[in-house]
Each structure stands twice: as C-alpha cells, then as structure tokens.
Wavefront OBJ file of the C-alpha trace (Angstrom):
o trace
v 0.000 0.000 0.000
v 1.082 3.423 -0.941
v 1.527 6.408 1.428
v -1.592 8.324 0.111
v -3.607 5.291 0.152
v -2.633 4.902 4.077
v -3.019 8.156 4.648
v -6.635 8.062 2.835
v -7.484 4.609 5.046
v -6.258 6.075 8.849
v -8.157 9.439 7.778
v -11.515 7.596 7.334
v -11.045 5.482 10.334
v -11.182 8.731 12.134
v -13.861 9.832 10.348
v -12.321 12.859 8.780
v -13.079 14.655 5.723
v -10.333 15.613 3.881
v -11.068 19.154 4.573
v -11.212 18.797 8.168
v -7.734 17.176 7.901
v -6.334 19.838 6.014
v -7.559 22.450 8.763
v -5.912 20.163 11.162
v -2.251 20.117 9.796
v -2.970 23.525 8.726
v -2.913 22.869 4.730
v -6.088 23.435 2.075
v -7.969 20.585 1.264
v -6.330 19.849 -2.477
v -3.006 19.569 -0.890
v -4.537 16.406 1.195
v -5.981 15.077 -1.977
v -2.665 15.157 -3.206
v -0.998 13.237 -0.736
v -4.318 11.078 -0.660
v -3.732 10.155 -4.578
v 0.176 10.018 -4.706
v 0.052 13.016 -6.890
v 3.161 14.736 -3.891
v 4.370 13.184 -0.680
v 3.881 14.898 2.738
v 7.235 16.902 3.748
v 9.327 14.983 6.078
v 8.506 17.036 8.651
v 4.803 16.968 8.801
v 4.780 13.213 9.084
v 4.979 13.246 12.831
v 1.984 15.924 12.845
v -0.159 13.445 10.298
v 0.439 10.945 12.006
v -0.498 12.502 15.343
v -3.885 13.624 13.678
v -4.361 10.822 12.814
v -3.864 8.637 15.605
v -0.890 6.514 14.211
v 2.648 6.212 13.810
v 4.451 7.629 11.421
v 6.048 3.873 10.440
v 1.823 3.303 9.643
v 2.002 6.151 7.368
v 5.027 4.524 5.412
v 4.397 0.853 5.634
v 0.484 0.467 6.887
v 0.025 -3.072 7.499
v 3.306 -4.387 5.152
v 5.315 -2.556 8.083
v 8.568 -4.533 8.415
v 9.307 -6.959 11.681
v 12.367 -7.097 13.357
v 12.642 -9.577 16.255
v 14.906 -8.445 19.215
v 16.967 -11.409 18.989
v 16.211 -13.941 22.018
v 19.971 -12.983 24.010
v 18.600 -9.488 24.057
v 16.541 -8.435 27.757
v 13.755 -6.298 26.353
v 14.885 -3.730 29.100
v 17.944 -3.574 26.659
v 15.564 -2.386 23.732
v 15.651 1.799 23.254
v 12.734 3.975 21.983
v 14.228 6.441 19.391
v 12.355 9.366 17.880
v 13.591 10.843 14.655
v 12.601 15.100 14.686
v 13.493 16.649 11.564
v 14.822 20.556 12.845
v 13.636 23.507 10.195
v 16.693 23.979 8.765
v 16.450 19.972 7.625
v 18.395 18.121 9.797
v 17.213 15.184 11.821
v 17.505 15.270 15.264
v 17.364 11.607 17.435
v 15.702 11.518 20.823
v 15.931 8.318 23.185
v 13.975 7.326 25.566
l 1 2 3 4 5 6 7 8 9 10 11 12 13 14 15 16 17 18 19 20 21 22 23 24 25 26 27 28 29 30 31 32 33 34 35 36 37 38 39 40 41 42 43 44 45 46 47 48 49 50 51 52 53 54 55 56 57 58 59 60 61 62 63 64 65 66 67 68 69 70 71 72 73 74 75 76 77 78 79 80 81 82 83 84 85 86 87 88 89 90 91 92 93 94 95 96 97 98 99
C-alpha cells in the first residue's frame, strides 16, 4: 500500500473529511488530496503531525500493514531495547531523541 492510500485509510477510520484534515495540519484541502492520490508526498517534517492527527505512527504512514518486523533477537533483555524518535529541525536536519 502506498503512502496516500494509508493516509486516505487512517483518515476515514477517524472519520475525517479531507477538509477537516487539512484544517488540522494547517494545509487546504487539495493539498490532502494530493498526498491522498500520490500526486506529492507529505514533507518529512509533517509526518509526525499526520500521524499525530491521525492517531498513528508515522512507520503506519510509510508501511500500513506491510510494516517490516524485526525480532529483538532472544539474548537481548527487552529492558535492553531503546525507543528512538527521529525530529526533523527547520533547517532539515534530523535530530534523534531516546527514551
């Protein structure tokens, strides 16, 4: 599944319009039709905002229900497993956060 075509399937499961979305993330409504038909991609650095809206992750956005599964390998305590959240700053760079 495509990014628009997630983005079209977690908007309707919050029953949004496309214009109330828009006024959300602070867009007009063609630019979410856009995104909704593949015609542009979000910027990287609304993603986290969809997403918010939206209720999801941003990894739902990209991979929807095809997202990819990586085991934490059995010798691993899953106290050893780190949260890591990826900001992208305004002038473009990407800024990690651990938790």
């Amino acid at each position: 599944m495509k990014i628009g075509q997630n983005i079209k399937k977690y908007r309707k499961a919050r029953k949004l319009t496309q214009s109330q979305l828009a006024k959300l993330l602070g867009k007009d409504m063609r630019t979410i039709q856009k995104y909704e038909y593949d015609e542009i991609s979000p910027p990287l650095r609304d993603f986290e905002k969809l997403a918010r809206e939206l209720k999801v992750e941003v990894v739902d956005l990209l991979y929807g229900d095809n997202k990819p599964f990586y085991p934490v390998p059995e010798f691993m305590s899953k106290e050893l497993v780190i949260n890591i959240r990826l900001k992208v700053s305004p002038d473009g760079f990407i800024d990690v956060e651990m938790d």
